[in-house]
C-alpha positions as CSV (number, residue, x, y, z in Angstrom):
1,X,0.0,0.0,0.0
2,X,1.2,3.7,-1.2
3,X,-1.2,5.2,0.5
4,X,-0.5,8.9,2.4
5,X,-2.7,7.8,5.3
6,X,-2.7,4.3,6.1
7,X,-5.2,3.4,8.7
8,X,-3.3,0.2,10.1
9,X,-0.8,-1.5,7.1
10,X,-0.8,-4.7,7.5
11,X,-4.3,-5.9,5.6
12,X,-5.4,-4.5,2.5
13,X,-8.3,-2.0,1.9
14,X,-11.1,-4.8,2.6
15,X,-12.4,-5.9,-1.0
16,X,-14.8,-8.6,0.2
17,X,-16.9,-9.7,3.2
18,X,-19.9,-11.5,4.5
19,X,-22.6,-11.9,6.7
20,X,-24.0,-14.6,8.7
21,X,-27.4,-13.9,7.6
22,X,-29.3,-10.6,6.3
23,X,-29.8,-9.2,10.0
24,X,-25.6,-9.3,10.0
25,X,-25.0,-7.8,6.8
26,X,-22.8,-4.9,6.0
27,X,-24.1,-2.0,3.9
28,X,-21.7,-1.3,1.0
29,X,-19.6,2.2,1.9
30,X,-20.2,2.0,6.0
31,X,-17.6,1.6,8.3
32,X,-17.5,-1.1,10.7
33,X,-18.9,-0.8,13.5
34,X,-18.2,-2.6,17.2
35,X,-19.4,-2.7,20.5
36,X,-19.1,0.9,21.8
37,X,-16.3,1.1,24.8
38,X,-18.4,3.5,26.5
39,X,-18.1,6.3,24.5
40,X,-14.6,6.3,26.7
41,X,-12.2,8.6,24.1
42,X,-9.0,6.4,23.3
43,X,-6.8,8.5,23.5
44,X,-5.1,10.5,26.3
45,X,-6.3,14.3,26.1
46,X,-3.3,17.0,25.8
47,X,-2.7,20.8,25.4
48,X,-3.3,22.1,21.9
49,X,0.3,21.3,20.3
50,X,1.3,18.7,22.3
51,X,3.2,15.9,21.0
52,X,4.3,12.5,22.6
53,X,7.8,11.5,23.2
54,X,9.7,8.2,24.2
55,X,12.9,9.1,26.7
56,X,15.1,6.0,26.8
57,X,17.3,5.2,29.9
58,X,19.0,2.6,31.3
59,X,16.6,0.0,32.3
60,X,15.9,-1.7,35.7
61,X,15.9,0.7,38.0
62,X,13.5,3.8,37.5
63,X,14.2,6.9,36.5
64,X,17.0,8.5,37.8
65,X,15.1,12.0,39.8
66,X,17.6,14.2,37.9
67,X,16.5,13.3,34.2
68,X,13.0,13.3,35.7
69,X,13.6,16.8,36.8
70,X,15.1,17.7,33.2
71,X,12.3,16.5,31.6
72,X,10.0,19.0,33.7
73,X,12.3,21.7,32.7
74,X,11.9,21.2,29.3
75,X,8.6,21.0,29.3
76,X,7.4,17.7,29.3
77,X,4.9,15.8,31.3
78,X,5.6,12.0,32.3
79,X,2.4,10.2,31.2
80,X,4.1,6.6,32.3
81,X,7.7,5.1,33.0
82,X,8.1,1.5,31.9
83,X,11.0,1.0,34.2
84,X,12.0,-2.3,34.0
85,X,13.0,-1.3,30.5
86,X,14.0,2.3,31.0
87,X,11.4,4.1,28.9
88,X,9.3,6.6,29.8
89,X,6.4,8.2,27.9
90,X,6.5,12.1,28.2
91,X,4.0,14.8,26.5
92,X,5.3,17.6,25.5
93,X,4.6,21.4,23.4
94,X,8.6,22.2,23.1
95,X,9.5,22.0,19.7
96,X,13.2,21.3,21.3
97,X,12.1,18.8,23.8
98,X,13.9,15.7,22.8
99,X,16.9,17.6,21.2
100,X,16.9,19.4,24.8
101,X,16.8,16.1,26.8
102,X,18.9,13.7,24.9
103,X,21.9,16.2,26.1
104,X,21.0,14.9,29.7
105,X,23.6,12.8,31.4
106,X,21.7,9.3,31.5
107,X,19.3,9.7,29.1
108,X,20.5,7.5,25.9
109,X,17.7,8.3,23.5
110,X,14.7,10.3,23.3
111,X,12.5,11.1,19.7
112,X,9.1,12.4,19.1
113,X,6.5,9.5,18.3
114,X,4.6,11.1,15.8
115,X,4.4,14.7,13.4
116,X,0.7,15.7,14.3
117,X,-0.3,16.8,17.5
118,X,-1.9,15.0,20.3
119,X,-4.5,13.9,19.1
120,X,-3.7,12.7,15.1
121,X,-5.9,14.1,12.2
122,X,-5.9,11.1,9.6
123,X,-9.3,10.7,7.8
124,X,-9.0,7.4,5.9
125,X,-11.5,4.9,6.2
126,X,-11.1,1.2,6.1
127,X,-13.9,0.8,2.7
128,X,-16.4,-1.5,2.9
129,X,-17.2,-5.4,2.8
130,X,-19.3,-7.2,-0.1
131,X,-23.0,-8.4,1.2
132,X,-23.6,-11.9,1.0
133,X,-26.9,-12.8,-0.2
134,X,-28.6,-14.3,2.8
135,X,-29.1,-17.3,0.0
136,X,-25.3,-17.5,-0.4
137,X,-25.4,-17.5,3.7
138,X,-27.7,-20.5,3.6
139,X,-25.5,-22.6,1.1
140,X,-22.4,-22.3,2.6
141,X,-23.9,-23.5,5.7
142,X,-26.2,-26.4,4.0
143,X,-22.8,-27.9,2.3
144,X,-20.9,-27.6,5.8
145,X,-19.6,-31.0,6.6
146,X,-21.0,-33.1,9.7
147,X,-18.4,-32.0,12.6
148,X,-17.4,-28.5,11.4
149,X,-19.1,-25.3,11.9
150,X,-21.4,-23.3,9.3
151,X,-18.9,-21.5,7.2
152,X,-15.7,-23.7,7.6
153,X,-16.3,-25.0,4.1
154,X,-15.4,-21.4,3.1
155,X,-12.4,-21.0,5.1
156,X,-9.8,-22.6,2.6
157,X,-6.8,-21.5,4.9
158,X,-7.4,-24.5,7.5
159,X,-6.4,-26.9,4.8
160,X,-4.0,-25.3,3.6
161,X,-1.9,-25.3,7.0
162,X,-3.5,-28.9,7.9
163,X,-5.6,-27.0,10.7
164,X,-8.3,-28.6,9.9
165,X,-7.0,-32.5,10.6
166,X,-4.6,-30.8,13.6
167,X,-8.4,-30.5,15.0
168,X,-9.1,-34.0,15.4
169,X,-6.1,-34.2,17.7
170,X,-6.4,-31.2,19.7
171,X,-7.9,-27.6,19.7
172,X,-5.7,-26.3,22.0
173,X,-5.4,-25.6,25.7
174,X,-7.6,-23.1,27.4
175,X,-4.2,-22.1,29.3
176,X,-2.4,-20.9,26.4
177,X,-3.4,-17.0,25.2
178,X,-2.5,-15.2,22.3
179,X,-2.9,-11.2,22.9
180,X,-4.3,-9.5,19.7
181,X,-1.9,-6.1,19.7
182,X,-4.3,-4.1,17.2
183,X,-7.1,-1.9,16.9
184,X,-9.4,-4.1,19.6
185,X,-11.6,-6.6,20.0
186,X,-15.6,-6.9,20.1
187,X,-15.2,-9.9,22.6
188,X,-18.9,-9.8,22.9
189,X,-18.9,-11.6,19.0
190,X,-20.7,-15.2,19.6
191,X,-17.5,-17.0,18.1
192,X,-15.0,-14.5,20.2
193,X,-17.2,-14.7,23.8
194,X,-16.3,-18.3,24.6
195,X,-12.5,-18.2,24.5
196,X,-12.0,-14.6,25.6
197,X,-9.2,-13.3,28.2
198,X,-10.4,-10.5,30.3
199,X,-7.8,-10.4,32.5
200,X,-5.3,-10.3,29.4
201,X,-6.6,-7.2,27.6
202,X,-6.8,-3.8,28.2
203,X,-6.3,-0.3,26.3
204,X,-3.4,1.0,25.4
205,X,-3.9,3.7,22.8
206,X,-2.5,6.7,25.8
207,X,0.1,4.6,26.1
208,X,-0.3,3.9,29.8
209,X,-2.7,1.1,30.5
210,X,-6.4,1.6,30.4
211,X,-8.4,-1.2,32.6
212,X,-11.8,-0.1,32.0
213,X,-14.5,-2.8,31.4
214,X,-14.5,-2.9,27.5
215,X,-11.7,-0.6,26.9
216,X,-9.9,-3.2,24.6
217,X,-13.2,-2.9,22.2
218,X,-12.8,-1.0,18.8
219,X,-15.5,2.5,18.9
220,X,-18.4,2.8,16.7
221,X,-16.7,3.6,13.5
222,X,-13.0,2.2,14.4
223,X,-11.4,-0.6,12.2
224,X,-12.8,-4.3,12.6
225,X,-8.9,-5.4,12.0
226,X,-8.4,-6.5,15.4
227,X,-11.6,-8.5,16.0
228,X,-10.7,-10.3,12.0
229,X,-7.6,-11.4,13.5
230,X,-9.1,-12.7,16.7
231,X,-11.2,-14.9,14.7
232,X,-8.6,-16.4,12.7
233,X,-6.6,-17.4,15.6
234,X,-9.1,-18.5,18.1
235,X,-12.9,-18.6,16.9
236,X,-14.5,-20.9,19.1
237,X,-15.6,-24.4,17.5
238,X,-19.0,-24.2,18.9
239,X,-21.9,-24.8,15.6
240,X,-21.2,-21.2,15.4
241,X,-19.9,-19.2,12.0
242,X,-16.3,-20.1,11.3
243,X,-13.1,-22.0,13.3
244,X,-10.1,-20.7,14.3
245,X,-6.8,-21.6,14.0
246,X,-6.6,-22.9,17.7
247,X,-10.1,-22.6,18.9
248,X,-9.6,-24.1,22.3
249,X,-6.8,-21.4,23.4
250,X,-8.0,-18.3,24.7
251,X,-7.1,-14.9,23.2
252,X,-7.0,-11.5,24.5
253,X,-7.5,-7.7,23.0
254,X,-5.1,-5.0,23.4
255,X,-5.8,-1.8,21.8
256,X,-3.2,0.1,20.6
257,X,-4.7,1.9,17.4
258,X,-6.0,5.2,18.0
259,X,-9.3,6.3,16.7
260,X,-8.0,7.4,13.3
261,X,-6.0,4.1,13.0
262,X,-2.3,5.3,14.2
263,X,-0.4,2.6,15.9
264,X,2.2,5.2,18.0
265,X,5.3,4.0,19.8
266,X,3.8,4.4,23.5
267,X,0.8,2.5,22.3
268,X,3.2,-0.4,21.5
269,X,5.4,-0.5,24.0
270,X,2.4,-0.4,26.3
271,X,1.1,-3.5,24.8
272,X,4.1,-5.3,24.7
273,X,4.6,-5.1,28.4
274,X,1.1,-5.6,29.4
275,X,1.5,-9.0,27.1
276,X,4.9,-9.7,29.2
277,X,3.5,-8.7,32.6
278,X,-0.1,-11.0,32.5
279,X,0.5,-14.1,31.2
280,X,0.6,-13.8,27.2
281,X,2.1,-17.0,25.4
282,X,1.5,-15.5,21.6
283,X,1.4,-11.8,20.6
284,X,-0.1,-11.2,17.0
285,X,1.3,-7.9,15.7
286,X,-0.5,-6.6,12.2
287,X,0.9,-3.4,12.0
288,X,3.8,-1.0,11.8
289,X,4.6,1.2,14.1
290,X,3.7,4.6,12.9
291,X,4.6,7.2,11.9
292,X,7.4,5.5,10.2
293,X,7.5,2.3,7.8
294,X,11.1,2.3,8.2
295,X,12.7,3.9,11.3
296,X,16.6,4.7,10.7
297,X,19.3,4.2,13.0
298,X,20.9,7.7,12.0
299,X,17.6,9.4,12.7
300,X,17.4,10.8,16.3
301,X,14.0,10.4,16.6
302,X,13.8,6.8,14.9
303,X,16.7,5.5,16.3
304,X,14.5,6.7,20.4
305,X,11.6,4.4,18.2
306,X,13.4,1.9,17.8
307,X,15.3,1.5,20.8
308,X,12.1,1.4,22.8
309,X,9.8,-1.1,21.0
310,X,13.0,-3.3,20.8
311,X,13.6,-3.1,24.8
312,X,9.4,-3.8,25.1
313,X,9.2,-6.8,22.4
314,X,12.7,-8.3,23.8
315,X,11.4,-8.2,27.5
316,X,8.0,-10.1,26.5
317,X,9.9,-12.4,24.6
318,X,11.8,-12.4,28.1
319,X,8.7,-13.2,30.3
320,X,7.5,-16.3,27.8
321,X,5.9,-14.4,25.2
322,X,6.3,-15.6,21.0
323,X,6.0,-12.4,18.8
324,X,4.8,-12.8,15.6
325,X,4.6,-10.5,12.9
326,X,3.2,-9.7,9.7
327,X,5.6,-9.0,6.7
328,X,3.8,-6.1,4.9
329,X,1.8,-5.7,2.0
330,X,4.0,-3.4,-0.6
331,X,5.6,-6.4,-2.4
332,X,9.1,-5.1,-1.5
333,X,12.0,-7.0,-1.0
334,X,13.0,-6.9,2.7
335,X,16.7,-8.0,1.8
336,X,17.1,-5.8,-1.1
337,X,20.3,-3.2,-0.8
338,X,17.6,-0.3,-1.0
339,X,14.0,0.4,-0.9
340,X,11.8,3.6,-1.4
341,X,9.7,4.1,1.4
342,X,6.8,6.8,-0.5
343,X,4.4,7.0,2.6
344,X,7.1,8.4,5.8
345,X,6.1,9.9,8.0
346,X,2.1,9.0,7.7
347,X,0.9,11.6,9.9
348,X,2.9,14.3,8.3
349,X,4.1,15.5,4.6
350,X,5.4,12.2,3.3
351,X,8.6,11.9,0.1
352,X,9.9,9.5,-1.2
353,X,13.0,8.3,0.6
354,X,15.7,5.7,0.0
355,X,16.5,3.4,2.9
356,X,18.8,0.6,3.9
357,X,16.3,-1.9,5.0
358,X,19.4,-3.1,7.4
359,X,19.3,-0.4,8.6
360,X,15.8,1.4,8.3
361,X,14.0,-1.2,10.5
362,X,10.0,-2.0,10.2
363,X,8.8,-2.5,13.3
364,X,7.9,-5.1,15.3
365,X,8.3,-6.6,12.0
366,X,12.4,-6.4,11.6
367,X,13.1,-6.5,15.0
368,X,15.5,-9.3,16.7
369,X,13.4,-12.6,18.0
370,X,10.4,-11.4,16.1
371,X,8.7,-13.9,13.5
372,X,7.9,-12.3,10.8
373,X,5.3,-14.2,8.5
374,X,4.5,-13.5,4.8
375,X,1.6,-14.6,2.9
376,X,0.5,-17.1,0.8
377,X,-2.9,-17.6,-1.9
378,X,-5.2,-20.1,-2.1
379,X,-2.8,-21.9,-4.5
380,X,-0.4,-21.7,-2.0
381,X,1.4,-19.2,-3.8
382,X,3.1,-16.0,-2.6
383,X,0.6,-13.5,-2.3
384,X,0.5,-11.0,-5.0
385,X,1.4,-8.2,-2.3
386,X,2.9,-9.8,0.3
387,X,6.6,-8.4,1.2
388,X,9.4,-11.2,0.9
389,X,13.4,-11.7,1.7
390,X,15.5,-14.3,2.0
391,X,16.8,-14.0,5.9
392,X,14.2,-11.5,6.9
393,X,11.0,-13.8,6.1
394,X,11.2,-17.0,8.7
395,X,7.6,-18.5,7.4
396,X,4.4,-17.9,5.7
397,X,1.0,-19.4,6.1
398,X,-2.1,-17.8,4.4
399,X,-3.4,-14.7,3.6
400,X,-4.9,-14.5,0.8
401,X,-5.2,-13.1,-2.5
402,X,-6.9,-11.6,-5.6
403,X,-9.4,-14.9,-6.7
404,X,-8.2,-13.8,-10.2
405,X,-4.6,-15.0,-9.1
406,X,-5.4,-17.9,-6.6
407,X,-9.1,-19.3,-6.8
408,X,-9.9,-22.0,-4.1
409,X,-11.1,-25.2,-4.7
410,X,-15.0,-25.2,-4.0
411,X,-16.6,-25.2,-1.4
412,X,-14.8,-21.6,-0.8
413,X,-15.5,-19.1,-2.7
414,X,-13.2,-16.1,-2.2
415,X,-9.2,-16.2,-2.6
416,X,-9.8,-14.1,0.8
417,X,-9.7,-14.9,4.6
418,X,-12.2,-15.2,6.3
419,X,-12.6,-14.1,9.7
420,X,-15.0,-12.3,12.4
421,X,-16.2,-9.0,12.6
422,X,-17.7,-6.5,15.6
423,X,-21.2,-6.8,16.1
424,X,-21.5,-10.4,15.5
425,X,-20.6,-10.4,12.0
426,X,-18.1,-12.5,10.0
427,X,-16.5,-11.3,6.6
428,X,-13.0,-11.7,4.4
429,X,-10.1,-9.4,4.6
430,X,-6.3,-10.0,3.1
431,X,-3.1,-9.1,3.8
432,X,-0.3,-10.8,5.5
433,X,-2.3,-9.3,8.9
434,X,-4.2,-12.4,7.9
435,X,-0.7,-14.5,7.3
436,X,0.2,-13.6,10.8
437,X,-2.6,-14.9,13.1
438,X,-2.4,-18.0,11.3
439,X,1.6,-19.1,12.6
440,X,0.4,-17.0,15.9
441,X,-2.4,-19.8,16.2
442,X,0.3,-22.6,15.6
443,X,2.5,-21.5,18.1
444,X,-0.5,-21.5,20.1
445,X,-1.0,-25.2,19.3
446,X,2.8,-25.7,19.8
447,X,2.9,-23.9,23.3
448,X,-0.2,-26.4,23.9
449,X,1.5,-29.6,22.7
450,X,4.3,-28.5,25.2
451,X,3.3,-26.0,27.9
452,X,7.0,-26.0,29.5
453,X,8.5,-24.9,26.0
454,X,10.3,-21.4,26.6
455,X,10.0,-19.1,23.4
456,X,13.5,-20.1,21.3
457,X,12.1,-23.8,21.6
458,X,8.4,-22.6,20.2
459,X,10.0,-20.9,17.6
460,X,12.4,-23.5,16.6
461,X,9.5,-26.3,16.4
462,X,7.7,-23.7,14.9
463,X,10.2,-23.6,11.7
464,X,11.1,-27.4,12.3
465,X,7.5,-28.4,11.4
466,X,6.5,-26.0,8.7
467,X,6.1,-27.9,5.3
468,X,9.7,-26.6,3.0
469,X,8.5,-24.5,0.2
470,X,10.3,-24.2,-2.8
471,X,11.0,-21.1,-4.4
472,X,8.1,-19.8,-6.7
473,X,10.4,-19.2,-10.2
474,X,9.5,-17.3,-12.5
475,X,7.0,-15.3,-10.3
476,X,4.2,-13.9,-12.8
477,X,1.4,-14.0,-10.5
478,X,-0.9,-11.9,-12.9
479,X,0.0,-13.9,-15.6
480,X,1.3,-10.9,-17.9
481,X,4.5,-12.3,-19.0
482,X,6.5,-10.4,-16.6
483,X,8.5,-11.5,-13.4
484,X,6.5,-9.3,-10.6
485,X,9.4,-10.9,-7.8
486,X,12.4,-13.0,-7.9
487,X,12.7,-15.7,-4.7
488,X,15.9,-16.3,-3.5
489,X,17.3,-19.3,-1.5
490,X,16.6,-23.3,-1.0
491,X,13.8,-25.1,-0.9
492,X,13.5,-24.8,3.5
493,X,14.9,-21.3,3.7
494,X,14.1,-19.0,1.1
495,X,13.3,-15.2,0.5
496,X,9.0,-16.1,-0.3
497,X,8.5,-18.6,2.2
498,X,11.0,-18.8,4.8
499,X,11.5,-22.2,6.6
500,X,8.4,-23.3,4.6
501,X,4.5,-22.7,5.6
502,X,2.9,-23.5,8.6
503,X,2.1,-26.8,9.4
504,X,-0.6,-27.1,12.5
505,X,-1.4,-30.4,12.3
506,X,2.8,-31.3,13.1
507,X,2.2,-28.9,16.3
508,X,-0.5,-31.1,18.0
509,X,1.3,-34.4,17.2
510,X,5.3,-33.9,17.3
């Protein structure tokens, strides 16, 4: 996606969706809408100007009281202090406030988290699903095998990573949970409600923790994104809608899009630690980090980003947490010597800039420990957009694409994923956000299979099981006559499909 505004980057504009039935349907241009949080506002309120900030010190002990003290004197307001990690969330209207406090003796990084003031202005809207016909509702539920649920028939992914035969084994233990780190989750959805963690979820937009009943729900006219991806890893097998991934693990919603579909630094360091500090086995992370697709070392501001998602992904991973990650959706080459970002900074006056991808990170996607998950078609195919390269890519699992390029094999219908929506809806959305929550379910199955498992052995099954995919060559997935992306490597570790795609029925019986 090229787009200035992006609302969250990791699934596509959504071209397709359904409805249960005619009382669920979606009206064409509408945005979704969820189960209201209250009418709570997401976001922290601030002085007409403000900005947020990350200050990064050394971690483990607090905040020293002298850089707390500079911090005050140049004008900035500590929202929350993540000490274990050393960062520290400050507001601020000083145009010179981090160049002011990264002079500081003990302060090793600080950089504004965004170009718009508190709150952002972004006006994007997510588009609209497709109506199914209440008669198309009623087939794909008349054709459903005995066992599965109404519209499994449609979901084409659960073959395709063996999730459907991984079922007969095992759904997963209701002791495992996979925090959704997104735009929330409606967990009042009938395929959600049975397998959601309360005590796991919370708000995080502010970037301080907000416990409020419901607070993890998206608002009337926020993105469904979060409450798709819930349903891919988790939908309850229960004679209602569709299956997840794992439907016998629990899952858990933590909000950290604001209303106009920013994912800001505080937001996901905030959700990152929450994951570490309550139990999370699996975070599912469809996003970037705005404002930034890449953030560069040599940029102060970037390099204060960087520093401080690392510190919070690292310490969850630290605490027993697996971080996945989706690849992106621009069909760049993650390895290449160069890419040109066109869409930095989001919130601001974008250009198009050359970057070092080795040293322009996406984040959590690039990060160290992360796995980052590209997707894969109906055919089993690369998907037309999804991001590749050989080293960066560990897996891939689906996601979906155009039907044009990859058309299932009936029952299913769409080349799309299919997953739930708020307010009891279900619908298909694509992107490698939809890739992600797939391997984030199989971990879930792994962590299942073997509860003692510490991350590095999660992850290592994790690749160990996935099915080797050779390299896709020539790539002409639109069938014009002209290479669209060149896979490099062997057939079990390659630039489209990693160590191969994700194999759930290996996690329940190896």
């Amino acid at each position: 996606m090229t787009a200035p505004h992006p609302r969250h980057r990791r699934a596509l504009v959504v071209p397709a969706g359904m409805a249960m039935a005619t009382a669920l349907a979606f009206l064409p241009n509408t945005a979704a809408t969820a189960a209201p949080a209250d009418g709570r506002p997401a976001a922290a309120t601030a002085d007409a100007g403000s900005l947020s900030y990350v200050v990064n010190v050394r971690g483990g002990h607090g905040a020293p009281a002298h850089v707390k003290q500079a911090i005050a004197k140049a004008g900035g307001t500590i929202v929350t202090s993540y000490d274990r990690i050393g960062v520290i969330v400050v507001h601020s209207s000083n145009a010179d406030f981090a160049k002011t406090v990264r002079k500081v003796p003990g302060v090793e990084s600080a950089g504004a988290t965004r170009n718009a003031p508190l709150p952002s202005a972004a006006t994007t809207d997510m588009g609209a699903p497709k109506v199914l016909s209440a008669s198309e509702a009623a087939e794909a539920q008349a054709e459903a095998v005995e066992g599965q649920d109404p519209l499994q028939g449609l979901q084409w992914d659960l073959p395709a990573i063996k999730a459907d035969r991984a079922h007969e084994k095992s759904l997963g233990s209701a002791k495992v949970t996979v925090a959704v780190i997104d735009t929330g989750v409606d967990d009042t959805h009938p395929d959600l409600a049975p397998n959601f963690d309360r005590d796991a979820s919370v708000n995080c937009v502010s970037g301080k923790p907000d416990t409020s009943d419901g607070a993890w729900r998206p608002g009337a006219g926020e993105s469904p994104h979060g409450t798709h991806v819930a349903g891919e890893i988790a939908a309850a097998k229960n004679g209602v809608g569709m299956t997840g991934v794992a439907p016998g693990v629990k899952v858990s919603g933590i909000k950290v899009s604001n209303p106009d579909g920013y994912f800001y630094t505080e937001a996901v360091v905030c959700g990152f630690m929450w994951a570490a500090e309550h139990g999370v086995d699996v975070t599912n992370n469809s996003y970037y980090t705005d404002p930034w697709y890449f953030n560069c070392k040599d940029d102060p501001d970037q390099k204060a980003l960087l520093e401080a998602v690392t510190r919070a992904t690292r310490y969850a991973e630290r605490k027993g947490a697996v971080n996945v990650a989706a690849a992106g959706n621009e069909n760049y080459d993650l390895a290449a010597d160069e890419i040109t970002d066109p869409v930095s900074p989001n919130d601001g006056t974008p250009s198009d800039r050359v970057i070092d991808p080795t040293e322009c990170l996406d984040m959590p996607t690039q990060l160290p420990g992360v796995v980052t998950v590209a997707a894969t078609g109906a055919k089993g195919l690369k998907s037309s957009f999804s991001n590749y390269g050989r080293g960066v890519v560990d897996i891939a699992a689906p996601g979906g694409d155009s039907t044009a390029y990859q058309r299932p094999a009936p029952p299913a219908t769409s080349g799309l994923i299919l997953g739930t929506l708020p307010g009891g809806k279900w619908g298909y959305m694509a992107g490698t956000s939809m890739a992600s929550p797939h391997v984030a379910g199989v971990a879930a199955l792994i962590k299942s299979t073997h509860p003692y498992a510490p991350p590095a052995m999660v992850k290592a099954l994790l690749y160990a099981e996935a099915d080797a995919t050779a390299c896709t060559d020539p790539y002409d997935i639109n069938g014009d006559g002209k290479v669209d992306a060149v896979c490099e490597g062997p057939k079990n570790r390659n630039g489209f499909y990693g160590w191969g795609t994700a194999d759930a029925l290996d996690a329940v019986t190896r």
